[in-house]
Structures are given as C-alpha cells and as structure tokens.
C-alpha positions as CSV (number, residue, x, y, z in Angstrom):
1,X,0.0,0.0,0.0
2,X,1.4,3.7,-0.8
3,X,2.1,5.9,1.9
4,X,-0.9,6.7,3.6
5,X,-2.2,10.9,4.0
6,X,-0.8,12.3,6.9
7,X,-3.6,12.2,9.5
8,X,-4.3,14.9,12.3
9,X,-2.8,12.8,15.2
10,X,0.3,11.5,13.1
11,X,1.0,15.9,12.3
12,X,0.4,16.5,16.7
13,X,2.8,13.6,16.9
14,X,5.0,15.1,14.5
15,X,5.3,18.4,16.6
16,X,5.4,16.5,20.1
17,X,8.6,15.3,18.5
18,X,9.9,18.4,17.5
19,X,9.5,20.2,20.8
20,X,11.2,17.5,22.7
21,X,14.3,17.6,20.2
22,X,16.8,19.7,21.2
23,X,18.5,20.4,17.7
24,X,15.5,21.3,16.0
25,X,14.3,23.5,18.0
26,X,17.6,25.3,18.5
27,X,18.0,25.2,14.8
28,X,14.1,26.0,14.2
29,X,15.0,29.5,16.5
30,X,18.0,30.1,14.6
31,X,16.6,29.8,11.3
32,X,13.4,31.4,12.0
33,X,15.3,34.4,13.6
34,X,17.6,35.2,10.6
35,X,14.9,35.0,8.2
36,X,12.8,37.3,10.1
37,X,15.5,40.0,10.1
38,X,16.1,39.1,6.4
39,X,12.4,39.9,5.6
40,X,12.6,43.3,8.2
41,X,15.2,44.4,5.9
42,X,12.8,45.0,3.3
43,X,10.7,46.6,4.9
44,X,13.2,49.1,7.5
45,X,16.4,48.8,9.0
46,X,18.3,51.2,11.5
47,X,20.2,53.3,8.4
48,X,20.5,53.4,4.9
49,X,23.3,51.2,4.1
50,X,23.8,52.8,0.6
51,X,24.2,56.0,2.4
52,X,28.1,56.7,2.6
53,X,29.0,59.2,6.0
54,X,32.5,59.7,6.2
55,X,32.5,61.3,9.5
56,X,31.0,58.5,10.9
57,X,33.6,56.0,9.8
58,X,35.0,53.5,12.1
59,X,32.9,54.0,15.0
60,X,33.2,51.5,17.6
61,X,29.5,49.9,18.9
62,X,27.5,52.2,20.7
63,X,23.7,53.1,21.6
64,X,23.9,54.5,18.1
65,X,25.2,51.7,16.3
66,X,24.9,48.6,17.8
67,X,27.3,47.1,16.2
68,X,29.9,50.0,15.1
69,X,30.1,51.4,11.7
70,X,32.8,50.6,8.5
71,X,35.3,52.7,6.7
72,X,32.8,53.9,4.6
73,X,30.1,55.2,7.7
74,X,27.3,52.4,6.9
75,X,25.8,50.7,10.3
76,X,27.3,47.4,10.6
77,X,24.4,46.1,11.6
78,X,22.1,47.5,8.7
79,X,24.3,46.2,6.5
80,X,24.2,42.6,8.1
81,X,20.4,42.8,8.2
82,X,20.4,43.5,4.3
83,X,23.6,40.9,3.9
84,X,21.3,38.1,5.3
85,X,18.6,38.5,2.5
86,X,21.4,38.3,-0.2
87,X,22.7,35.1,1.4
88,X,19.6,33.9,1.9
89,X,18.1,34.6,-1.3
90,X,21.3,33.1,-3.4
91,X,21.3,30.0,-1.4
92,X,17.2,29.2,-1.8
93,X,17.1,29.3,-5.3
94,X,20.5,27.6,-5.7
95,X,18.8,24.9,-3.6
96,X,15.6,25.1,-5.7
97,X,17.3,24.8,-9.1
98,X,19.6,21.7,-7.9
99,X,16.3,20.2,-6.1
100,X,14.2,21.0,-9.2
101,X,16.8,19.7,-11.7
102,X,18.2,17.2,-9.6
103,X,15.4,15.1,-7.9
104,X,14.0,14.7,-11.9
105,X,16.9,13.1,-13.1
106,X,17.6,10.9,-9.8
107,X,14.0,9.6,-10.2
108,X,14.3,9.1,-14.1
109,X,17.7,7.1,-13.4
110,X,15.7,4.9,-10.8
111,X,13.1,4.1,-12.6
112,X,15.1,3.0,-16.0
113,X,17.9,1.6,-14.6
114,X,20.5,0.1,-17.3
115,X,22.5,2.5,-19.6
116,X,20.4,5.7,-18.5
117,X,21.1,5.0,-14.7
118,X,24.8,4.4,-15.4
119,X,25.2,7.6,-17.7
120,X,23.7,9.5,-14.9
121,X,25.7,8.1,-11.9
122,X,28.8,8.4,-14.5
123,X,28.1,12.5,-15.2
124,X,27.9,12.6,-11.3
125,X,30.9,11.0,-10.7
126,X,33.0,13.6,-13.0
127,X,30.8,16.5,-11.5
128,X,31.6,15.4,-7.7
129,X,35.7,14.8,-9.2
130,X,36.1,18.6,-8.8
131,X,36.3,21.2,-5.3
132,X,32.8,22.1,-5.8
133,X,33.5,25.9,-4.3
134,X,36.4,25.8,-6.6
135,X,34.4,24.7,-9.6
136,X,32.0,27.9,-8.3
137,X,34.7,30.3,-8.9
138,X,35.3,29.0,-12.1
139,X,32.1,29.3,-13.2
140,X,31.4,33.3,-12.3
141,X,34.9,34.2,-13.2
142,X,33.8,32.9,-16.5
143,X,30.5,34.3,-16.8
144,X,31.3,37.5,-14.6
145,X,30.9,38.5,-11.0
146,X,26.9,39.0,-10.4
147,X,24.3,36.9,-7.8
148,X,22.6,35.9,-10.4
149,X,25.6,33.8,-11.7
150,X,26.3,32.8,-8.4
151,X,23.0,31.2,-7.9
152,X,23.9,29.2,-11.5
153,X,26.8,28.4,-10.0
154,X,26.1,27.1,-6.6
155,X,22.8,25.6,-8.3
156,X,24.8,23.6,-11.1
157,X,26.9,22.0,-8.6
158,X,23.2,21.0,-5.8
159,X,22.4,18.8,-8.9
160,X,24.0,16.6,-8.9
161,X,23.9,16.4,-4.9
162,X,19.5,15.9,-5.2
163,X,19.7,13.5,-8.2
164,X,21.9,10.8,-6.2
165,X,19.6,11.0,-2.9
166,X,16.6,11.1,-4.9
167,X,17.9,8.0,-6.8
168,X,18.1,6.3,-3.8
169,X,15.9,6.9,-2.3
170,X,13.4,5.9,-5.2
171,X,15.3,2.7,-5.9
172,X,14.4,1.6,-2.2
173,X,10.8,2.4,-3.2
174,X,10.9,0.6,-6.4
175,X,11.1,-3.3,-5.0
176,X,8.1,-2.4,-2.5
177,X,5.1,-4.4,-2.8
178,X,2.4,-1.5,-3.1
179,X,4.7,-0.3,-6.2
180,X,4.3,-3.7,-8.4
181,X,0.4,-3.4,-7.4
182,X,0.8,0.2,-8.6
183,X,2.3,-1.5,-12.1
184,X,-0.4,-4.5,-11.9
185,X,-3.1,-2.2,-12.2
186,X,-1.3,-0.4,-15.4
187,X,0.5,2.7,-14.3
188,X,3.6,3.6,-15.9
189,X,6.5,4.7,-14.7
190,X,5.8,8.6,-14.6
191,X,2.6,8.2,-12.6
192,X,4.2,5.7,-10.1
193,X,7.2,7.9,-9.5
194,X,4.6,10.9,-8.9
195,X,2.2,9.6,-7.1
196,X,4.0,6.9,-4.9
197,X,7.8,7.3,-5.2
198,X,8.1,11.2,-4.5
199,X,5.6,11.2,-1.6
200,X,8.0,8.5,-0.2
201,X,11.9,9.9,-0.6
202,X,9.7,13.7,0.2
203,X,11.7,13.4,4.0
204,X,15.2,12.4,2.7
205,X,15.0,15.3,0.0
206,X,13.8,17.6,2.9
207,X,16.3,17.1,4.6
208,X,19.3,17.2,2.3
209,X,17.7,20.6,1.4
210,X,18.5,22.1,5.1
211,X,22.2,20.6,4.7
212,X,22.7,22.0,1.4
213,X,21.0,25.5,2.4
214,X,23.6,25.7,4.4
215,X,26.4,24.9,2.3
216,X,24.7,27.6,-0.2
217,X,25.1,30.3,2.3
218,X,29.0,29.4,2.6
219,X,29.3,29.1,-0.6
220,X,27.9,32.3,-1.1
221,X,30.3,33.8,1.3
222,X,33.4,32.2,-0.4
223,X,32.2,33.6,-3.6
224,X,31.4,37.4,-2.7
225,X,34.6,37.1,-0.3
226,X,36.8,36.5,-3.8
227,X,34.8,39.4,-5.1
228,X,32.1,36.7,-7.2
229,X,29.2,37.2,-5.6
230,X,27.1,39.9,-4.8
231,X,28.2,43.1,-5.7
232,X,28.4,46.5,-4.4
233,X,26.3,48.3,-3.1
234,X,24.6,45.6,-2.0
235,X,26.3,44.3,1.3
236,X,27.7,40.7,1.6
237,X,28.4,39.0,4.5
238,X,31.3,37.6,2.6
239,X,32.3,40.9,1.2
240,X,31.8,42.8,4.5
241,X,34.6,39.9,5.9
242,X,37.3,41.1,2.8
243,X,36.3,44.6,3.6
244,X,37.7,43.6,7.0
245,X,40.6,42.0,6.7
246,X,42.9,44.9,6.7
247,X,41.7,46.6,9.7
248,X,41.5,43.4,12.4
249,X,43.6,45.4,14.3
250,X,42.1,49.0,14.4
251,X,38.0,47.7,14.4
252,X,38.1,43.8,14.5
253,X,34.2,43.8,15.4
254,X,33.8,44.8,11.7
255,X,35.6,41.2,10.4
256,X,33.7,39.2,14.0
257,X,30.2,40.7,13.2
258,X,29.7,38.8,9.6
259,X,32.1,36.1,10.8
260,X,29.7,35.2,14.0
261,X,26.5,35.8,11.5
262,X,27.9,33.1,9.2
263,X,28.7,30.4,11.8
264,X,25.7,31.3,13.6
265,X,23.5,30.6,10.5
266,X,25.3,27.8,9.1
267,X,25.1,25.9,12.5
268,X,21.0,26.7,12.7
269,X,20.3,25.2,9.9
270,X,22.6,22.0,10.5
271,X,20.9,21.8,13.9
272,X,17.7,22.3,12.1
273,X,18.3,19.5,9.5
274,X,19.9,16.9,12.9
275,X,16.4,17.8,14.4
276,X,14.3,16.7,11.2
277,X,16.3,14.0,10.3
278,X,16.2,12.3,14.1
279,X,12.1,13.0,14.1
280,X,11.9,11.3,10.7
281,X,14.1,8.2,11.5
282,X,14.6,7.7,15.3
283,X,17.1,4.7,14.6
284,X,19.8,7.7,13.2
285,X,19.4,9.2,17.2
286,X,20.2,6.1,18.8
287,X,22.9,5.3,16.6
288,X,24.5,8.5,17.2
C-alpha cells in the first residue's frame, strides 16, 4: 500500500517530537530568527546602508550603532540585516534549481535503470571529481561577477547532490510491494514515481535541502569574499569579511560581526536539519 495521508494525530505527533528535540528547536530558532531579520530588511532597517557618512567612519559599537560602523560610515548592523537577504536569497534558489533539476533526473535514473542510470551516476561521478567551491569560482569568473551567476553556479553544482539522494531513495521504493500493485493495475513509470515514489523519498529530500542550504550560504560567502558574488552596493556578508581584513587590528568587530553571522546561521540550519532527520528516522538518534 502507498504511503498513507498524513492524519491529524500523526502531524500532533509530529510536533510533540519536534519540541522534545533539542537540535531542531535550536536550529528552528535560529533559522526562523535570521529569516525574520532578512524579511525586516525589506521593509526598515536602522540606516540606509547605501548611504556613505564619512564622518562616521569606524565607529566602535555604541547606543547608536549597535554594532559600530565601517570605513565607509554604513551601520554594521544594517548592513548585516540586508547581507542576510542576499545570502539567503542566493542560497534558496541555488537549492531550488539543484532540487528542481536534480530530484527529476535521480527519479528518471531509478526508474530506467540500465545504460540511462549508469550515464547519470557516470556524469555525477565527474561532476563530484572537482572542489565544488572551486568549480563555483570557475564558473562566475567565466561568466562574470553578479548573484545571479552565483546562484547558477552554486545551483549547477546542488544537482547533482538531489539527483543521487533522490535515486536512492526511489530505488528503495521501487522493489516495495504497493509499487508492483501500482504497475499491476497499469500505471507507468511517470505516474508511479509521482504519485507513490516522490511522496516516499519527500523526507530524505527535505532534509538534504536544510544541509545543502547551508552549504549555499557558505558558498555564497566564499564567492562574494573573492569578489564573485554579490556586488556593491549591496552588502555581503562575505564581502563585508574582505572589507575587514585589513583593519582586524584597528576595528576587528567589523571582520567578528559577519564572521559570527555566518557560523551562527550555518550551525541553525545544521541543527535544524539533525532535528528533522532524528524525528523522521529515530534509529539515526540512537545510533549517534
């Protein structure tokens, strides 16, 4: 029998879960947190950060500015606020285009098998040969320094990543008994990877989403840190950390600041993805 609907009791046991496990709900908080102030930023933050004030440069944290100001007078912490949405917003739809691409071709290879399947693993094998930061840089330094071609380029590289969890996750689904009834009663192999195979490998590719989210937002870092990523005037968190590296020694809150937010967000949504993960399969908890 396919997976059943998820029922009222089985979603209030799904939450009773959550709130006794430690890592999501640290990582739930974390996440939730820097995705509110990425969507505040839209809306207000404390000053402009496209506004240059010379004679505020280099101002050390105060009641003013939280968290000090840079060499060019922009509040560090405006600047962080609007940095998260560009990490944030790089990373998703890197995720989304290797997800959307990916989980596709990992399904297709499961469900043909033969030459197609060993093609595909093949192309992944070459693709995984390379640093895949390294491959990144490549990428935008061919096709220019922009987000938009960092989002290609982290994207390119998530494909991969989805199409070999989602290939096997579907061909652990495929032997299952409810699957041959699915083909008894005459359904192809489209309609039983829809209806029965995705619904099935829906947790795994939830949570290899989280971890490679966070991987996006490093990788987004590394790229606007080498000048790749997103460009001025928009802030980075990577490019605020270049920005700092000469002056560690006169202001080094101004390298610490995007540092901590970086680490900080990274480690959310690992904890977030431990959480979902132990929820989904409690054997992965006890094995730990």
């Amino acid at each position: 029998m396919p997976a059943a609907e998820p029922t009222n009791s089985q979603e209030a046991g799904f939450v009773a879960q959550a709130l006794r496990n430690r890592s999501f709900l640290i990582g739930f908080v974390i996440t939730v947190f820097i995705a509110g102030m990425a969507l505040l930023s839209f809306f207000w933050t404390p000053y402009d950060v496209t506004k240059l004030i010379v004679a505020d440069r280099m101002l050390p944290p105060s009641a003013t500015h939280l968290f000090g100001t840079d060499q060019f007078g922009r509040d560090v912490l405006s600047m962080i606020m609007v940095g998260a949405r560009s990490s944030i917003a790089v990373a998703l739809v890197a995720v989304g285009i290797g997800m959307g691409l990916g989980v596709p071709l990992g399904c297709w290879a499961a469900a043909r098998g033969g030459i197609v399947d060993d093609l595909l693993m093949r192309f992944n094998d070459v693709v995984f040969a390379f640093p895949a930061l390294l491959s990144a840089i490549i990428i935008t330094a061919i096709l220019g320094p922009s987000a938009t071609n960092a989002v290609i380029a982290i994207g390119i590289f998530n494909i991969p990543v989805f199409a070999r969890v989602a290939r096997a996750g579907a061909l652990a689904i495929w032997p299952r008994e409810f699957i041959l009834a699915a083909r008894a009663a005459g359904k192809n192999r489209t309609q039983i990877t829809v209806e029965h195979i995705l619904p099935n490998i829906a947790n795994l590719l939830l949570v290899q989403g989280t971890i490679q989210f966070a991987l996006g937002i490093l990788a987004e870092a590394g790229l606007s840190y080498v000048g790749l990523g997103v460009q001025p005037p928009m802030p980075s968190w990577g490019r605020m950390l270049f920005d700092a590296q000469t002056r560690m020694m006169v202001a080094p809150y101004l390298a610490l600041i995007p540092g901590f937010a970086i680490v900080f967000t990274v480690l959310g949504l690992n904890l977030l993805g431990d959480g979902i993960s132990d929820i989904i399969d409690p054997k992965l908890r006890r094995q730990r």
